[in-house]
C-alpha positions as CSV (number, residue, x, y, z in Angstrom):
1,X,77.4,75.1,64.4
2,X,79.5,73.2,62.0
3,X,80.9,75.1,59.7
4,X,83.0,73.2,56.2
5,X,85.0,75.7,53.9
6,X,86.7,74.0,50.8
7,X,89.8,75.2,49.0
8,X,92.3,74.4,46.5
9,X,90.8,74.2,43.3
10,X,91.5,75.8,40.3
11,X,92.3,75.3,36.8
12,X,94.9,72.4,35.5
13,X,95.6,71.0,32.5
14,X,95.1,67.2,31.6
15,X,97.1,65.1,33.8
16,X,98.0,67.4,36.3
17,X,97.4,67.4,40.2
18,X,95.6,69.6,42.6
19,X,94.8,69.6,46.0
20,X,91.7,70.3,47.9
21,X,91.0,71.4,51.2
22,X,88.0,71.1,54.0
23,X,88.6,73.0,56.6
24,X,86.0,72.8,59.8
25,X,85.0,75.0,62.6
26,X,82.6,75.4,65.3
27,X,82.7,71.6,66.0
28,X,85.9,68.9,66.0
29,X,85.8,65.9,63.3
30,X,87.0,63.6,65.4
31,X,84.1,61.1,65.5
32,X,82.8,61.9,62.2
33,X,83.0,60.4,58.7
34,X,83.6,62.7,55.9
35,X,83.0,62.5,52.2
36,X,84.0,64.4,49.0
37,X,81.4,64.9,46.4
38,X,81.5,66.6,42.9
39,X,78.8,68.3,40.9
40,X,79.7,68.5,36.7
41,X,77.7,71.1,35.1
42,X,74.4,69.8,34.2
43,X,74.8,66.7,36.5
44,X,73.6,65.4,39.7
45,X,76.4,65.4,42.6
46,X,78.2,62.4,43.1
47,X,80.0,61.1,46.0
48,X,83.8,60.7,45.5
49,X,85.2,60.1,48.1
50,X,84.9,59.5,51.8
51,X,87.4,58.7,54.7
52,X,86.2,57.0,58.5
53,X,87.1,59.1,61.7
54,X,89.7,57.4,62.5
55,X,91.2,57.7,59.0
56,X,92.0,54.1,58.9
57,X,88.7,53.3,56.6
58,X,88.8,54.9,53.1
59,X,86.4,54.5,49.8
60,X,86.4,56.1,45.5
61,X,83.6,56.0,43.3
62,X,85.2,53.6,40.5
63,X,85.7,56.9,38.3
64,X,88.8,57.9,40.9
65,X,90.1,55.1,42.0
66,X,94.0,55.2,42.1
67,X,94.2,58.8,40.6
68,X,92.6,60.5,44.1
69,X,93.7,60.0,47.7
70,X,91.8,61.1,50.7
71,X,93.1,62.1,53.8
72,X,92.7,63.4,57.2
73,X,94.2,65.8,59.6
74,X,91.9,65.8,62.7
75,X,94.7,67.7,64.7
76,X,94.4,70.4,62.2
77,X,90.7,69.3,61.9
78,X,91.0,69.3,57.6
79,X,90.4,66.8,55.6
80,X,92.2,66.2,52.0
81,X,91.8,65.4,48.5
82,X,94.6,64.8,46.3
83,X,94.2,64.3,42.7
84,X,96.2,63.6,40.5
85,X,96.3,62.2,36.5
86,X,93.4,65.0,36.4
87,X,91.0,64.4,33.4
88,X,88.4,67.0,31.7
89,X,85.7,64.6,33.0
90,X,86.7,65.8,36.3
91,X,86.0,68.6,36.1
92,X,83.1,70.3,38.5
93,X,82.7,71.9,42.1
94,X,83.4,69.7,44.5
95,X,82.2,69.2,48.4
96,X,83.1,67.8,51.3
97,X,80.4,66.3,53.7
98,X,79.4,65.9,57.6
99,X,76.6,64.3,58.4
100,X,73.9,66.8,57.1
101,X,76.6,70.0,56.5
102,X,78.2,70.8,53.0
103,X,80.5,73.3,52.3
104,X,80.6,75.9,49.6
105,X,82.3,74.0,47.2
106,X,86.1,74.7,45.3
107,X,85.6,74.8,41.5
108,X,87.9,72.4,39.5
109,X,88.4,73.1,35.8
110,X,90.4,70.4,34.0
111,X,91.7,71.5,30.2
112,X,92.1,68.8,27.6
C-alpha cells in the first residue's frame, strides 16, 4: 500500500524559504500525478500545487504562483515543494496527494 510521509516544515519568518518533502513507499510514482494541498486553521484544504508524472506538466493556486515551485524526483520517488517569499497567510499543514492517499501533513508556521 501506498504510503506518503511529508517533511520539511517548520517555523520561518516573513519572507523566508522552506522546503517540503513527500516521500513514497510501498508503490513507485512514476505514472502518477501528485498535488500539494494546505489546510490554515479553521479553513477548508486547498489544493496548491500539483506536478504530472512525467514532471513536464505543472499547476499553483493563484495565491502561490511565482513564490512556490514544485518538483519531482521519481528516481528518488519524492516529490518537492519550494517556497519561498513565505507570507503569514501561508501558514498551515500542508499535504501531498496520490490519487486517493494523503500523507500526514508537515506544519508550516510563517511569523509576520
Amino acid at each position: 500500500q501506498l504510503q506518503l510521509v511529508e517533511s520539511g516544515g517548520g517555523l520561518v519568518q516573513s519572507g523566508g524559504s522552506l522546503t517540503l518533502s513527500c516521500v513514497a513507499s510501498g508503490a513507485a510514482l512514476n505514472d502518477y500525478g501528485i498535488g500539494w494541498f494546505r489546510q490554515a486553521p479553521g479553513k477548508e484544504r486547498e489544493a496548491v500545487s500539483c506536478i504530472s508524472s512525467s514532471g513536464g506538466s505543472t499547476n499553483y493556486a493563484d495565491s502561490v504562483k511565482g513564490r512556490f515551485t514544485i518538483s519531482r524526483d521519481n528516481g528518488k520517488n519524492t516529490v518537492y515543494l519550494q517556497m519561498n517569499s513565505l507570507k503569514p497567510e501561508d501558514t498551515a499543514v500542508y499535504y501531498c496527494n496520490v490519487m486517493t492517499y494523503w500523507g500526514k501533513g508537515t506544519l508550516v508556521t510563517v511569523s509576520s
